[in-house]
N, C-alpha and C positions, 0 to 999 in steps of 0.2 A: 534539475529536479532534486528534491530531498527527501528522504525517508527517515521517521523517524520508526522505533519498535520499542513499545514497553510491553511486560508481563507484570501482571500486578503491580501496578502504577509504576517500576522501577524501570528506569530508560535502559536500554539493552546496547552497546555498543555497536556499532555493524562498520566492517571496511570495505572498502569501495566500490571491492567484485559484486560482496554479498546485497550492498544498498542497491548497485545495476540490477541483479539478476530480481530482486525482487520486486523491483521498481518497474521494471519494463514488462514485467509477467503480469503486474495487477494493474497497467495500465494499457495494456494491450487487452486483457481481457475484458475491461471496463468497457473501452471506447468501441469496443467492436459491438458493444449493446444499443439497442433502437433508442433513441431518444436523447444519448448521452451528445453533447454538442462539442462542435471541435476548440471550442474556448474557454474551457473546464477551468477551474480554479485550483481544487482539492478534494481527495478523495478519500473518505473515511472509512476503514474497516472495523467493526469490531467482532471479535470470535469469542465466544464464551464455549466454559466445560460446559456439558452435558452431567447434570447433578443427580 
């Protein structure tokens, strides 16, 4: 698995722990959702500020 993280289009570096812990958290909480299927491809988040 891979993760990437950008803020404002600039890619944000992550090391190894940080790419697991955030990787395994948004895909654990994904797949435990109704409908999501065990042969997923990719998972897209986006977070916007509140303006």
């Amino acid at each position: 698995m891979s993760l990437k993280l950008r803020v404002d289009g600039k890619e944000i570096p992550l090391n190894e722990f940080v790419e697991k812990i955030l990787s395994g958290t948004i895909v654990g909480a994904v797949t435990s959702l109704k409908g999501i299927k065990d042969d997923w491809k990719k998972i897209e988040i986006e977070i916007m500020a509140k303006t």
